[in-house]
ZALUMKE-24807 format. One record per residue (C-alpha): residue in three letters; x negated, y, z negated; residue number from 1. Coordinates in pm, whole numbers. Layout:
<sites>
 type     c1     c2     c3 seq
  ALA      X      Y      Z NUM
...
</sites>
This chain:
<sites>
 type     c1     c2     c3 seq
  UNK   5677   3664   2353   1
  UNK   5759   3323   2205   2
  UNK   5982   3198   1947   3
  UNK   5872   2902   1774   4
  UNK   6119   2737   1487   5
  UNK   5930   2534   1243   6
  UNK   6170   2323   1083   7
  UNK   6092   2106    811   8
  UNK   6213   1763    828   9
  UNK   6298   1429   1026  10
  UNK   6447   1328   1359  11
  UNK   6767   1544   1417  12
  UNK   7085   1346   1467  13
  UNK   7190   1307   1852  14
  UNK   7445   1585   1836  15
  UNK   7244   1819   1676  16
  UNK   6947   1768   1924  17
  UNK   7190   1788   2223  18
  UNK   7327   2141   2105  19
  UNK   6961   2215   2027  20
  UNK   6852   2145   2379  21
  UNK   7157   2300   2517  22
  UNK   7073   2641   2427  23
  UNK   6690   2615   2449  24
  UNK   6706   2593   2807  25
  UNK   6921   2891   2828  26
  UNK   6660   3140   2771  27
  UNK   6457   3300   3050  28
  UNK   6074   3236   3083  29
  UNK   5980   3534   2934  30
  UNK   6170   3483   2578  31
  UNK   6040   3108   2550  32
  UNK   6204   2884   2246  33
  UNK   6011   2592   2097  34
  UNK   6042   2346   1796  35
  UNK   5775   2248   1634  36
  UNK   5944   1989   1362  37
  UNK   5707   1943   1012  38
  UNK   5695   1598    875  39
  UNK   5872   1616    497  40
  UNK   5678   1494    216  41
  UNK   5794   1230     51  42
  UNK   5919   1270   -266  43
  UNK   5830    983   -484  44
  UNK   5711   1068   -834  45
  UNK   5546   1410   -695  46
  UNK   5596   1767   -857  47
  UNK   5768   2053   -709  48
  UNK   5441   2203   -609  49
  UNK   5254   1923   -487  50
  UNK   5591   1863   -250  51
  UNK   5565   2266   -149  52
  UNK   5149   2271   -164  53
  UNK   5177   1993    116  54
  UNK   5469   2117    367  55
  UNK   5302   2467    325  56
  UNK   5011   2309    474  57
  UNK   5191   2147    753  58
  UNK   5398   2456    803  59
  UNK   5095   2691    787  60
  UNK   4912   2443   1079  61
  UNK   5259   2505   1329  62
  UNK   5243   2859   1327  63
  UNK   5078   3054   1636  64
  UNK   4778   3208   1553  65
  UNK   4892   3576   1464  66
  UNK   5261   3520   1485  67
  UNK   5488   3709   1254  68
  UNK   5637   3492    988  69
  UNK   6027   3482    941  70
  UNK   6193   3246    671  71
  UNK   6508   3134    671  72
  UNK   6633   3197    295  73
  UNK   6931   3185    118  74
  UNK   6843   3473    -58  75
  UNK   6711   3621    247  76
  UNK   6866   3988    448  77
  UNK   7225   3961    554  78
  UNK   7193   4027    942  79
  UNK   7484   4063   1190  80
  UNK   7463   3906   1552  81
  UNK   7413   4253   1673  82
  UNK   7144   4333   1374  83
  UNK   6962   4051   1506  84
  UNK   6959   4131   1891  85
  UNK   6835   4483   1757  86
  UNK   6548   4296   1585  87
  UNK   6476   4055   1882  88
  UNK   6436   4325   2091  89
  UNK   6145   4476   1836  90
  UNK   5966   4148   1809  91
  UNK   5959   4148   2230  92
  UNK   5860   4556   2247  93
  UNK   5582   4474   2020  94
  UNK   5477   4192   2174  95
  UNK   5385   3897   1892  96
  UNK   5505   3574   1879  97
  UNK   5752   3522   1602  98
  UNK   5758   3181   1356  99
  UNK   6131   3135   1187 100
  UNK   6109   2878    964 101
  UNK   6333   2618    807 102
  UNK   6207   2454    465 103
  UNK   6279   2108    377 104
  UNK   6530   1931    116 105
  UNK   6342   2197   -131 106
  UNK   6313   2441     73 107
  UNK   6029   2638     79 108
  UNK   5735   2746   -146 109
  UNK   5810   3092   -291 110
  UNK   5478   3246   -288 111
  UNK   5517   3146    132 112
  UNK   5832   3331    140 113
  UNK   5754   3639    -62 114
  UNK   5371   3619    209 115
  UNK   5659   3655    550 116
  UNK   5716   3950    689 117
  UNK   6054   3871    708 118
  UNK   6328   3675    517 119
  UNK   6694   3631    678 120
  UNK   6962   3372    603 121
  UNK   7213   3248    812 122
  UNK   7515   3233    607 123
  UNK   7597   3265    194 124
  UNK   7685   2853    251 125
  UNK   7476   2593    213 126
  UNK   7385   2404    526 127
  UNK   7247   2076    675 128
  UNK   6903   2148    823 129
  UNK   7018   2016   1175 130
  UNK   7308   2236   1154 131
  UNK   7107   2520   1044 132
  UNK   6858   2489   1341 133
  UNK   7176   2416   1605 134
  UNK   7313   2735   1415 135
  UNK   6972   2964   1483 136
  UNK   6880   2908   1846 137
  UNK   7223   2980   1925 138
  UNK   7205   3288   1743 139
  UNK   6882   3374   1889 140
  UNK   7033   3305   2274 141
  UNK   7324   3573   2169 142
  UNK   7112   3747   2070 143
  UNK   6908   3746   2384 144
  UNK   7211   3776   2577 145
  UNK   7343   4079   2406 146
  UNK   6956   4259   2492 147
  UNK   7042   4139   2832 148
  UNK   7388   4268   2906 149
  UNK   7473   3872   2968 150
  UNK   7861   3797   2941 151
  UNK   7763   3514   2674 152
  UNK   7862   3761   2384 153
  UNK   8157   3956   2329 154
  UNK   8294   4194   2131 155
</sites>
């Protein structure tokens, strides 16, 4: 199985891509992490939808064939730590490769996030997209290392 964040925006600040890096390499070979970062369109004198119609597209191209769709959502499920080690563990007993993705400035287009199989949020605050991503991989590796009976996570 493979996780693959699709994040929509620019070049993540130094800090943020240090953390980022920091817990990507934690994770054993077979529960692979990648990025895949989505170019943000620019805004200029564009609609709403033209702005969504266009990241969707970019979005839609960085997901694995097949992969099971998770958006991150402000509206999205509630899920604790442990919640989400439950869930990891279902994504890697069935096998698929799972897409969480972070919208841009406008986040992301609603009829894409009602089409996921999944919707989750991170936290009932607003947060900066680098901190958001820095935020999910290391709740993914806790959640890894909770599966795995490593000492990372405690209770």
């Amino acid at each position: 199985m493979k996780l693959v964040i699709v994040a929509v925006g620019q070049r993540m600040p130094d800090w943020a891509q240090t953390a980022y890096d920091d817990f990507a390499k934690r994770f054993p070979p077979d529960c692979r992490v990648e990025i895949k970062t989505v170019k943000t369109e620019p805004r200029g004198s564009k609609t709403l939808e033209t702005l969504y119609a266009a990241e969707r597209a970019r979005i839609e191209a960085a997901i694995p064939k097949g992969a099971r769709i998770v958006v991150l959502d402000e509206r999205g499920s509630q899920l604790t730590t442990v919640a989400l080690a439950r869930q990891l563990k279902s994504w890697q007993l069935e096998g698929d490769d799972v897409a969480l993705v972070i919208g841009g400035p406008d986040g992301l287009e609603p009829e894409f996030k009602t089409k996921a199989q999944m919707r989750i949020r991170l936290s009932d605050m607003t947060l900066p997209h680098a901190f958001a991503r820095v935020l999910l991989i290391e709740q993914l590796y806790r959640a890894w290392s909770i599966n795995a009976n490593h000492p990372y996570h405690r209770e």
